[in-house]
C-alpha positions in Angstrom: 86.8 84.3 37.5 84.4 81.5 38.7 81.9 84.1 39.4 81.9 85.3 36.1 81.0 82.2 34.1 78.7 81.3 36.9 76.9 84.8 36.0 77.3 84.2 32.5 75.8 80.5 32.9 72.8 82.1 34.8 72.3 84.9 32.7 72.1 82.3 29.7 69.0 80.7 31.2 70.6 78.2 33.4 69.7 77.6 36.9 71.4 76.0 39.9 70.5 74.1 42.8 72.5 74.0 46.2 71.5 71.3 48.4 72.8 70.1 51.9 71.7 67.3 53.7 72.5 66.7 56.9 72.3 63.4 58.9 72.4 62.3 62.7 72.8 58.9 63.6 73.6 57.2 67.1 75.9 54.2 66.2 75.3 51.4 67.0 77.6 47.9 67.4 75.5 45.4 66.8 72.5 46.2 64.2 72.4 49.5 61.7 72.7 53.0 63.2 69.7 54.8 64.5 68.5 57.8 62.7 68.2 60.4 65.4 67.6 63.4 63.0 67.7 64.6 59.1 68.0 68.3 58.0 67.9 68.8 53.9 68.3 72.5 52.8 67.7 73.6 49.0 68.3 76.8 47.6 67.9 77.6 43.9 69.8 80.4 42.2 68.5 82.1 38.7 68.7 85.3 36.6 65.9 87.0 35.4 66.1 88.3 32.1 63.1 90.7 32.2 64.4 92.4 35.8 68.2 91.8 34.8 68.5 90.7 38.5 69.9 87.5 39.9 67.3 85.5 42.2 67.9 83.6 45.0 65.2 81.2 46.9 66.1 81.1 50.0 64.9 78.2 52.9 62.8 77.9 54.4 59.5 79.4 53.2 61.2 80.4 50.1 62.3 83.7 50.6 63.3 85.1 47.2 66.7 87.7 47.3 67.3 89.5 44.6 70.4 91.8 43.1 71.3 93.0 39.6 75.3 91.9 41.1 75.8 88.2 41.6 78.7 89.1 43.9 76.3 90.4 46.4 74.1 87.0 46.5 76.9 85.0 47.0 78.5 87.2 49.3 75.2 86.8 51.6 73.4 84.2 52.0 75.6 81.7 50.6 78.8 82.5 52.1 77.6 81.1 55.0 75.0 78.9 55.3 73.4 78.1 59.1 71.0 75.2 59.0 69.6 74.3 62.1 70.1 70.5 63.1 68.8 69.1 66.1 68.0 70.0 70.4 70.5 68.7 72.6 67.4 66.6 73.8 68.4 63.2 71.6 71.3 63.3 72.6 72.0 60.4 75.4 75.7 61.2 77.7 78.7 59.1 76.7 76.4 57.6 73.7 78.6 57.4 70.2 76.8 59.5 67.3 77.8 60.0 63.7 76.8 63.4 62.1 77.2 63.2 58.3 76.9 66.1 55.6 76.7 66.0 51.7 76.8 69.0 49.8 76.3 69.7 46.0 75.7 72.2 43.5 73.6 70.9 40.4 72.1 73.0 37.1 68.0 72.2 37.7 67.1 72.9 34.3 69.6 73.4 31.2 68.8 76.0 28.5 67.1 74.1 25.4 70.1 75.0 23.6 72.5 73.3 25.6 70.3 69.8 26.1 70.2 69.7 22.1 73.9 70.6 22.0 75.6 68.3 24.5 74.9 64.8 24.7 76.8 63.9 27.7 76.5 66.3 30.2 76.3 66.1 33.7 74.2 67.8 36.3 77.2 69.0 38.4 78.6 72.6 38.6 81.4 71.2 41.1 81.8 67.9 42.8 79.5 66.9 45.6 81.2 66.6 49.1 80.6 64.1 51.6 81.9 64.8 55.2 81.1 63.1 58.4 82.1 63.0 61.5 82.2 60.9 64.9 81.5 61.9 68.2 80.6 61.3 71.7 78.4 63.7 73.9 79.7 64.2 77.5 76.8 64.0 80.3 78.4 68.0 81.0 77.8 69.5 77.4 74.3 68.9 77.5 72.1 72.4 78.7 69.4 71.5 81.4 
């Protein structure tokens, strides 16, 4: 399964990097979008061979998790990830905004063994993904 050559990746001395970043923009017509807001969120994943236990840094502060089963890390905190973007204060009724997200998983450092083996290789675990999304805020959906 995937999570068994990502365990066996870790447990060889690679570690990976999740990363989001998150972007709010109020569009404009006539000149570049303005950036209203930007949220990046980085959490690093790692075995450690001395414990035997999977570590995962968790944002923000770096809260470290820990488990000997990999299952149980990613069945946690990365399962679902809640990052928290912006107050409703920017936003301006009937104004046109653009949220967009990217969202990667990279290796952050390789095992000696591999760098000296590979000669191409490429940062990724799996592809990046880029979504976005337009919208419009109605003067009702904003709290007073």
């Amino acid at each position: 399964t995937n999570e068994d050559s990502l365990g066996n990746m870790l447990r060889d001395g690679a570690s990976m990097e999740l990363r989001l970043t998150v972007n709010i923009e109020r569009k404009r017509s006539l000149w570049f979008n303005a950036n209203l807001h930007s949220v990046e969120y980085t959490s690093i994943i790692r075995h450690d061979p001395l414990s035997r236990e999977f570590k995962l840094t968790m944002p923000p502060g770096g809260e470290i998790r820990q488990d000997r089963l990999l299952r149980i890390l990613l069945a946690g905190p990365w399962k679902e990830l809640e990052v928290p973007l912006a107050d409703f204060d920017i936003f301006s009724p009937d104004e046109n905004y653009l949220i967009e997200m990217d969202i990667s998983l990279k290796h952050t450092e390789l095992p000696s063994w591999l760098e000296r083996t590979l000669v191409f290789w490429t940062k990724d675990v799996v592809g990046s993904e880029h979504l976005s999304l337009d919208f419009k805020v109605r003067d009702a959906a904003i709290p007073r």
